[in-house]
Each structure stands twice: as C-alpha cells, then as structure tokens.
VEXDREN-2710 file (C-alpha; in Angstrom, 1 decimal):
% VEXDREN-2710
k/r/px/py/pz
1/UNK/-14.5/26.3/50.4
2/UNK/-11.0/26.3/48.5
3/UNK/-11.9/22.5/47.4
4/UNK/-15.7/23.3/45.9
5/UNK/-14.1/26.7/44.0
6/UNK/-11.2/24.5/42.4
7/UNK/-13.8/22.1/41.3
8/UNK/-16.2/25.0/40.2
9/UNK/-13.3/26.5/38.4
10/UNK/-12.0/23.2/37.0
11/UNK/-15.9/22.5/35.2
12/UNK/-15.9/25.6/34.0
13/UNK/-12.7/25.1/32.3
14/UNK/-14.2/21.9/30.7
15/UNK/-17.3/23.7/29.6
16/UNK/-15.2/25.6/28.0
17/UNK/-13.0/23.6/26.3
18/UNK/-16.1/21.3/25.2
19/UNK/-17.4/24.6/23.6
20/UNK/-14.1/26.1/21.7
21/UNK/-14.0/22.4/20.2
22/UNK/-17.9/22.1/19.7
23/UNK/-17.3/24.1/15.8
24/UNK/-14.4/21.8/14.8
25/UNK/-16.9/18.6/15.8
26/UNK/-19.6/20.1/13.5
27/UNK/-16.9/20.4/10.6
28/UNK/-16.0/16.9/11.2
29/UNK/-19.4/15.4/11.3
30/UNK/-20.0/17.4/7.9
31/UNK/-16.9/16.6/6.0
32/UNK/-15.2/13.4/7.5
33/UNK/-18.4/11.1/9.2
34/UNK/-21.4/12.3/7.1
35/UNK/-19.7/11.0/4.2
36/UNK/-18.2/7.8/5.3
37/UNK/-21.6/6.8/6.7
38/UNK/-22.9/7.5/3.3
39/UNK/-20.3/5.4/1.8
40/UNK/-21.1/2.5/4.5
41/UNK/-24.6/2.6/3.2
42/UNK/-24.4/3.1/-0.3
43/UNK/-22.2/-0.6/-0.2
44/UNK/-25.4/-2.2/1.0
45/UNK/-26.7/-1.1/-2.2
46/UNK/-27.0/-1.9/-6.3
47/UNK/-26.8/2.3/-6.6
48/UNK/-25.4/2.8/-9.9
49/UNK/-23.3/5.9/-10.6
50/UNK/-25.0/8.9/-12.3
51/UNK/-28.1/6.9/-13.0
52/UNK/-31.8/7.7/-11.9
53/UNK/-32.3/4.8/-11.0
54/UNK/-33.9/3.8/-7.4
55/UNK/-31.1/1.6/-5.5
56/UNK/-31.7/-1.6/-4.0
57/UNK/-30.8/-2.6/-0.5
58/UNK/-28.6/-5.8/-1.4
59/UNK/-27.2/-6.6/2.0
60/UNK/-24.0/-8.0/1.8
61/UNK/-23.9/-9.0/-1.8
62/UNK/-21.5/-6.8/-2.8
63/UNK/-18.9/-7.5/0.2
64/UNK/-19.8/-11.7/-1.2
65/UNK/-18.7/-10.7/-4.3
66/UNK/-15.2/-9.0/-3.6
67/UNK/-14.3/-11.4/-0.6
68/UNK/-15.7/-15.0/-2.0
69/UNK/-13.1/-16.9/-1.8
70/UNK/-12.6/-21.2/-1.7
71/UNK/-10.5/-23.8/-1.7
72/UNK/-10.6/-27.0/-3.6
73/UNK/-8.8/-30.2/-3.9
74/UNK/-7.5/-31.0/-7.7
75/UNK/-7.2/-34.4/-9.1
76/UNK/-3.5/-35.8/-9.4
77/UNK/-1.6/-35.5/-12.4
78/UNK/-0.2/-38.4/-12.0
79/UNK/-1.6/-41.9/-10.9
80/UNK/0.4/-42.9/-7.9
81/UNK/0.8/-46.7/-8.5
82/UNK/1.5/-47.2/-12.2
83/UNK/3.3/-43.5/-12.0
84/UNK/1.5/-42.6/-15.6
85/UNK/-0.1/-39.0/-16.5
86/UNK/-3.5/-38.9/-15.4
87/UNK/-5.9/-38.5/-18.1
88/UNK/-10.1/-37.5/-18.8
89/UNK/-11.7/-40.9/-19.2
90/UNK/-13.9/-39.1/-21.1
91/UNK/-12.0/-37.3/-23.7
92/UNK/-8.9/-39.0/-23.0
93/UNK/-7.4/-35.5/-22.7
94/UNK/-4.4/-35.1/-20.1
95/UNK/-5.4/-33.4/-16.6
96/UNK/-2.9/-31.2/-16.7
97/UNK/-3.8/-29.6/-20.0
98/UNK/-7.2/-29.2/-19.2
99/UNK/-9.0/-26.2/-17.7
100/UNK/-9.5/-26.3/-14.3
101/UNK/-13.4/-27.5/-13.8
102/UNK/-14.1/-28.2/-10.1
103/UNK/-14.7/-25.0/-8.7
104/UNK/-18.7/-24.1/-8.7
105/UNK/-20.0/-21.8/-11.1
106/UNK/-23.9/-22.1/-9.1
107/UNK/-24.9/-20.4/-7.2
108/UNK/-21.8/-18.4/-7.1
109/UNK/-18.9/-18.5/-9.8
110/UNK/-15.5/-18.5/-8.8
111/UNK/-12.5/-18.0/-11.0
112/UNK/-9.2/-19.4/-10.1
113/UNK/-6.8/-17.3/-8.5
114/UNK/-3.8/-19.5/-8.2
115/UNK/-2.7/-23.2/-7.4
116/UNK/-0.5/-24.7/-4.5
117/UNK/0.4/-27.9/-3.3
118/UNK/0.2/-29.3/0.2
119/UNK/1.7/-32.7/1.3
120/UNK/1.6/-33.7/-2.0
121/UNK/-2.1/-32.7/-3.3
122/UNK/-2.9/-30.1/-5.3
123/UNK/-5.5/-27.6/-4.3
124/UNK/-6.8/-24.5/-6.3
125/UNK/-7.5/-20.9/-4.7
126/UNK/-10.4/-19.4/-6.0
127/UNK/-12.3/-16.2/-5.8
128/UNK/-15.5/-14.6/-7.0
129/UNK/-13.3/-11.7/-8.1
130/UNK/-9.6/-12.3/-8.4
131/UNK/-8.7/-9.1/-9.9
132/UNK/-9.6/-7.4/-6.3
133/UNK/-8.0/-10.1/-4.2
134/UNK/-4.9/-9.7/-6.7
135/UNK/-5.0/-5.6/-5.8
136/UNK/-5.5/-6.1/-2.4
137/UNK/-1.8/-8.6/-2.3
138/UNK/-0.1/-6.4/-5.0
139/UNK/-1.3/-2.8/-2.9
140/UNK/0.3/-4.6/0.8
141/UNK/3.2/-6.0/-1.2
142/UNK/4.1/-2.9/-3.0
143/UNK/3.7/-0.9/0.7
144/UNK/5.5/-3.2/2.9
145/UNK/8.8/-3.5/-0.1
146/UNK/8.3/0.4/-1.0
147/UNK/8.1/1.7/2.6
148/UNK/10.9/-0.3/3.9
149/UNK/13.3/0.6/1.0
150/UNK/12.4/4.2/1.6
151/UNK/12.9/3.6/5.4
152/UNK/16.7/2.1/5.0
153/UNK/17.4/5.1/2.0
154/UNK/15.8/7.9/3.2
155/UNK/17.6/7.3/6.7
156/UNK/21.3/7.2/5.0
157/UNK/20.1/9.9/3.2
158/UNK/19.2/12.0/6.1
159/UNK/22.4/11.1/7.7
160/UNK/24.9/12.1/5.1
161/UNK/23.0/15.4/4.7
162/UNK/23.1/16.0/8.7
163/UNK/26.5/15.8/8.8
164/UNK/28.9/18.7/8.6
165/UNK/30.4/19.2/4.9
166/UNK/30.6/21.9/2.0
167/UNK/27.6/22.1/0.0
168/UNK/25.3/20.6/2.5
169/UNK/22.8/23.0/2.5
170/UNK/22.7/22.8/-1.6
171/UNK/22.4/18.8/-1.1
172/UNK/19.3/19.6/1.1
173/UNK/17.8/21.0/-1.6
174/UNK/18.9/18.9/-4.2
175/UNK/17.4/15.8/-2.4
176/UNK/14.0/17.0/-2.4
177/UNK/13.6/17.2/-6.7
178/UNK/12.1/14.1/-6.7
179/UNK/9.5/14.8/-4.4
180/UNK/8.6/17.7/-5.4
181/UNK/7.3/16.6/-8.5
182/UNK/3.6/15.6/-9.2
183/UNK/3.5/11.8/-9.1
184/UNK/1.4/11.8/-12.2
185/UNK/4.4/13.5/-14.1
186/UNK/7.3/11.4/-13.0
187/UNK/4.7/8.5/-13.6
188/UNK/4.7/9.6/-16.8
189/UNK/8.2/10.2/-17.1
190/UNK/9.0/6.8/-15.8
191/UNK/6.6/4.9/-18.5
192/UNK/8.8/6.7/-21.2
193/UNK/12.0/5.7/-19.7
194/UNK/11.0/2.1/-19.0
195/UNK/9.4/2.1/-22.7
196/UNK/10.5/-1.7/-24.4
197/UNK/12.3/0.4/-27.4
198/UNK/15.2/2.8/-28.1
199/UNK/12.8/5.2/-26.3
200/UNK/13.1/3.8/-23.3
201/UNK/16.4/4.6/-21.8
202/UNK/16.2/1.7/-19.3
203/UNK/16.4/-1.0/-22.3
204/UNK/18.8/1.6/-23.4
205/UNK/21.6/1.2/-20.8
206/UNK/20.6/-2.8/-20.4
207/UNK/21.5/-3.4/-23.8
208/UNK/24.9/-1.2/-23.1
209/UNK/25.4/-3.4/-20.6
210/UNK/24.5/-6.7/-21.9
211/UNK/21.7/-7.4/-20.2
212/UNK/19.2/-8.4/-22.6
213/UNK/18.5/-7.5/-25.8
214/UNK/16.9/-4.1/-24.9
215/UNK/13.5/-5.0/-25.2
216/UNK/12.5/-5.8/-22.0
217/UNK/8.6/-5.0/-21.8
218/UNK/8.8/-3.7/-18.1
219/UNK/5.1/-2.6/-17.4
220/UNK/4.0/-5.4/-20.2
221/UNK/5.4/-8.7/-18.3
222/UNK/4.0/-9.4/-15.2
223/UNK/7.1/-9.9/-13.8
224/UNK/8.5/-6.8/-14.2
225/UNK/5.5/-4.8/-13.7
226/UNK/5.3/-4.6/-9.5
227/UNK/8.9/-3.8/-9.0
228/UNK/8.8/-1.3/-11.6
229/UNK/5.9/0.7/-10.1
230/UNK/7.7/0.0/-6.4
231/UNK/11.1/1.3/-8.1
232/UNK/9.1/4.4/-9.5
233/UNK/7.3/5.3/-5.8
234/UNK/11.0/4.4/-3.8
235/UNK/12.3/7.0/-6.2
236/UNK/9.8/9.6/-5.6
237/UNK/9.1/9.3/-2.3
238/UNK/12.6/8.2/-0.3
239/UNK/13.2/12.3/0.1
240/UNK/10.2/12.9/2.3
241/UNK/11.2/10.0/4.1
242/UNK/15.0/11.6/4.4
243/UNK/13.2/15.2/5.2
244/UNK/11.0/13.8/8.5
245/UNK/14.2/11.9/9.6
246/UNK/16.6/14.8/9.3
247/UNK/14.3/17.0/11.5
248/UNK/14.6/14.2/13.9
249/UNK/17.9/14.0/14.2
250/UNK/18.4/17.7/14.2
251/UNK/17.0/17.4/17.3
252/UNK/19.8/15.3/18.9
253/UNK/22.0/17.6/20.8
254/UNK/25.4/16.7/20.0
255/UNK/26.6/16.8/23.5
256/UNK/25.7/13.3/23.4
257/UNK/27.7/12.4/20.8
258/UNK/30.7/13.9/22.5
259/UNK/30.4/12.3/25.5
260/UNK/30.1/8.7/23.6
261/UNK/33.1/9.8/21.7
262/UNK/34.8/10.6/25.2
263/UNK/33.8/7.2/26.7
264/UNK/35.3/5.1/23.5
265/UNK/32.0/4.6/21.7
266/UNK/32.3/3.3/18.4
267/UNK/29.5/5.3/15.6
268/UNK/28.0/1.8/15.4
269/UNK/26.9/1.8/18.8
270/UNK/26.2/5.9/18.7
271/UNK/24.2/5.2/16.3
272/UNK/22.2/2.1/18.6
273/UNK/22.5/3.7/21.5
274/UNK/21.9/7.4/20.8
275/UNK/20.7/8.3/17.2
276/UNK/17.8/5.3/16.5
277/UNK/16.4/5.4/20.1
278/UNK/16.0/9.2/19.6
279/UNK/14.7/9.3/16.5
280/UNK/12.1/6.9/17.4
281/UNK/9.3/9.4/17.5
282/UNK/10.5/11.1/14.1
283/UNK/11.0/7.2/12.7
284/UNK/7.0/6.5/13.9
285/UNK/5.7/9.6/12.4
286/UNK/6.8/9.1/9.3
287/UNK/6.2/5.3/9.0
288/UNK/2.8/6.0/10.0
289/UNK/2.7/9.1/7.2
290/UNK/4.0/7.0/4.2
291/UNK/2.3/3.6/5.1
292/UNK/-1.0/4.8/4.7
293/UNK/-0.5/6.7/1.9
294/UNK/1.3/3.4/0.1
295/UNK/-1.9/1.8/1.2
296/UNK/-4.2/4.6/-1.2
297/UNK/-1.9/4.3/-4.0
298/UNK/-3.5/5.5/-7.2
299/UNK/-1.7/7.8/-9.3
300/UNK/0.9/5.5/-10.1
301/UNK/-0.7/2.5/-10.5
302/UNK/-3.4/4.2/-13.1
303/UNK/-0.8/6.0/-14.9
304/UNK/1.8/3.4/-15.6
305/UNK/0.0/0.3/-15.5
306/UNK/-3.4/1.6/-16.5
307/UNK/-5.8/-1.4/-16.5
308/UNK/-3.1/-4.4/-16.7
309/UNK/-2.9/-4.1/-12.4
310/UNK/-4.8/-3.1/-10.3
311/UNK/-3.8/-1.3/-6.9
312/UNK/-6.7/-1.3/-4.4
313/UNK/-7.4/2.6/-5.0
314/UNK/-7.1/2.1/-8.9
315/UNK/-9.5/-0.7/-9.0
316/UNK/-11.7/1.0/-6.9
317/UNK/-12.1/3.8/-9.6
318/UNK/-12.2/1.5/-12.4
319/UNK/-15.6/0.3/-10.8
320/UNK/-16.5/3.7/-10.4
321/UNK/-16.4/5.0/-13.3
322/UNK/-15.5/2.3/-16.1
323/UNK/-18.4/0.3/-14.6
324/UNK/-20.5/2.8/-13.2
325/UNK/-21.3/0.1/-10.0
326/UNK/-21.5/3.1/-7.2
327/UNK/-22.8/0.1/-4.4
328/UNK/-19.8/-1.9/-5.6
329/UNK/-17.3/0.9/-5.2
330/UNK/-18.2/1.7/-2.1
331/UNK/-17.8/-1.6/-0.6
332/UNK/-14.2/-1.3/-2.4
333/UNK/-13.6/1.6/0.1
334/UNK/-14.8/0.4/3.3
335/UNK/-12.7/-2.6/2.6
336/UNK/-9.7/-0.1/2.1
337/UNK/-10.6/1.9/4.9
338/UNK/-11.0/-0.9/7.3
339/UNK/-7.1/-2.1/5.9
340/UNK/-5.6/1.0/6.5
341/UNK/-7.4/1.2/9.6
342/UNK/-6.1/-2.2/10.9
343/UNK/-2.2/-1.1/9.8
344/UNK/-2.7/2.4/11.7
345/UNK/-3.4/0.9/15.2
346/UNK/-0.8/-1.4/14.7
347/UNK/1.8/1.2/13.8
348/UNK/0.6/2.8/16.8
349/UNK/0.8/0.3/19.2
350/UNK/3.7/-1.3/18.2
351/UNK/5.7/1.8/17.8
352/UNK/4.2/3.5/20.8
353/UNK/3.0/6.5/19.3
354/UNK/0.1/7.9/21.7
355/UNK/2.9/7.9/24.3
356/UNK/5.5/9.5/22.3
END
C-alpha cells in the first residue's frame, strides 16, 4: 500500500506544480510567444508600417533579399603571357578602373560587397543587400572584440578590488560610474570627445602627443569607426563585467588560498588551480549576459554612427521606420533572433551551464 500512496502523493505533487506554473505559462504565451509568432509571420509579408494597406503573403522574398549572396569570377588584370594590363576591347578602358559588371542585375541585383583572390584569380562577393551582411560582420565582430576585452579588464578589475586594501570599498563604487550611466548619454559624450576639432579632446591629446595633426575624423573614416564604437561599449560596460566576477570570487573561501600558500603554490597557479575553475559558473553567467546583449546592440551604434554603420539592431530600425518596410523588418529580427539563439546554446554547451 506504502508504494501506490507515494505514487498517489508524488502526482499530486505534479498536479500541483503544473498548476502554480499554469499563470506564468499564460503570461509567457501573451508577452514572449504571441508576439514572436507575429513577428515570424509578418516576415512572410510586404506589411508596410502604419499603412492601411492589406499585406501580401511574399514567402520568402524578403529572407532572398537580406541573405542573396554570390560569388563570381573577375577577369585578370593582367594578361598572363605578355604580362600587360588587361584592357575593354571595347572602350579600350583598363579592367581595373572599370566598374565591376559581371554580377547579374536580372532577375535579382546584386551589389558588390568586397573582392578576394584565390590561387591567383580574382573573385567578387556580392550580395542583394550588402549594408545588412556588413551589419551582420560589423555586430559579431564588435561582440566577439568588445566581450573579450571586457572579459580580460573586468576580471583584473574585479581582482584588484577583491583584495584587501584602504579605500576598497570607495573603489567599488567608483568602478561602477561608467555603467551606471545611460548608454545614450556616454554615447553622446563620446561623439563630442572623439569630435575631428579642438572639441574633440581625443584629437586634443593626439596632437599633444604628436600623433597626427588632430583632426582625425574617428566616426567619419571607416577605419576608425568600429573600434571607436567597441572602445565606447568596453568602456561602459567592463564594470558590470568586474561586478558579476567579484561576486564570484567572493565566494571562494579563502581557506583555499591558505592551504596553497602552505603547500608552496605560486598566485599563478592559485589563480589556475583555484580562482578560474571556481569562478567558472560566475565567468558563464556573465559571458552569457553580455554576449547577447553585444549581439542587440543599438543605442550606440544609432547614436554615434547614425546611418554611416549599421549594427544588426540599428539597421533593423532604420527599415522600420526610415523605410516603413514592417515584412522586411521583421525578417531582420528573426534573423537576429535565430543568431543570438545559435551563440546562446553554444555558450551553454561549451561552458556547461545547465549543469552548473
């Protein structure tokens, strides 16, 4: 009888549990999955934004247009037996000064996106809409490089601060300025101070320094543009990295650490053997955390760079609302939510955070 009672008292105990969780499912449904469903289907669609318009079903047209992407072999600059410039027989115009014709324009156009050589032949990359593929590398560049740096930093930082010194508690605080401000305003704040005149206190201290004439154009050159947005977000963000790190290793009773020091363990090997395995969980959480939001970046991006570069999040509202192209937009997001979705299992598989 004991058995059937446990089991009795065991589905009972499910039931219950099914029904305390029934009210948060119906809140999720609601708030989370009714709307990304909406956003799955709108993307099948023409829907234009605030228009009365009846949408179309387009399939995937819209997905075509973001994605489209070829390759194409370019003819050589230079003829390989006489060694002379290659030239339009034609026009008589040199190849290399002339724009690039071979890839189609029917009954899709693509635009180039870059060239590259292989073995010798040139080839050029093109893509139905280059500005998106462009968002999509400079949004995974500027999250692998940001995240990393804030990684390395915002562990040093949380080290200093958890060891014992005067004023540590006032450094705790001090650390965490940056963070606490809106990104929009140290955005802002940034754009003056990287400003290509006497405004700009970066040219400022460059020309102080002899580096340049001061008039360094940082968010006008492309060069200069992605590491000064990267340099903006490690600056903002390193503290919460150094925050979720130092609660971590608050953790670490330092027992441990004594009995290293007893057995003639260097702080190299504390820290390998002790402090990183320890802090593993702490490490994952915040990887996690700061990945995905790197991923989403807007704020930044539309503030400082405006319509010169697009992150993935940016260029999704400039489609939004510049262009009003709703069905477009919201194949923008699924794309972004399938990317972030991709980088989450792998963060939690490789840093084995469901068993943590």
């Amino acid at each position: 009888m004991k058995p059937r009672r446990n089991i009795t008292l065991m589905q009972q105990e499910k039931r219950l549990a099914y029904q305390l969780l029934l009210p948060t499912l119906v809140v999720l449904i609601l708030v989370a999955f009714y709307p990304l469903v909406l956003v799955f289907y709108t993307s099948f669609t023409d829907r234009t934004f605030a228009s009365p318009r009846e949408p179309e079903y387009v399939g995937g047209a819209n997905y075509s247009r973001l994605l489209g992407m070829t390759v194409m072999e370019l003819p050589p600059l230079v003829d390989e037996e006489t060694g002379e410039r290659m030239v339009d027989p034609d026009t008589g115009e040199p190849l290399y000064e002339r724009p690039i014709q071979v890839l189609p324009r029917e009954p899709r156009r693509y635009r180039q996106l870059t060239q590259f050589t292989i073995f010798g032949r040139r080839y050029v990359w093109g893509a139905t809409d280059p500005t998106f593929i462009r968002a999509i590398q400079d949004t995974l560049i500027f999250t692998v490089v940001s995240v990393f740096l804030e990684t390395i930093l915002g562990l040093g930082i949380a080290l200093v601060v958890n060891s014992n010194f005067k004023g540590r508690g006032l450094m705790r605080a001090v650390m965490l300025v940056p963070w606490a401000v809106i990104t929009v305003v140290s955005a802002r704040m940034w754009q003056w101070m990287l400003a290509p005149t006497r405004v700009g206190v970066a040219n400022v201290i460059f020309q102080r320094l002899g580096w340049g004439e001061g008039h360094i154009s940082f968010l006008g050159q492309s060069e200069w543009q992605l590491p000064s947005v990267i340099m903006v977000d490690v600056w903002k963000t390193t503290p919460f990295m150094a925050l979720i790190l130092l609660a971590g290793l608050q953790l670490i009773p330092n027992d441990l650490y004594e009995a290293a020091r007893v057995d003639g363990a260097s702080v190299l090997r504390q820290f390998r053997a002790i402090t990183l395995p320890l802090i593993k969980p702490a490490l994952a959480v915040a990887l996690v955390f700061r990945t995905l939001d790197a991923l989403r970046a807007f704020d930044v991006f539309q503030v400082m760079l405006a319509q010169s570069r697009y992150s993935m999040a940016s260029y999704n509202y400039y489609q939004l609302i510049g262009n009003r192209a709703m069905g477009l937009a919201s194949a923008i997001g699924v794309v972004i939510f399938f990317i972030i979705f991709g980088f989450a299992v792998a963060y939690i598989r490789l840093l084995g955070v469901e068993k943590d």
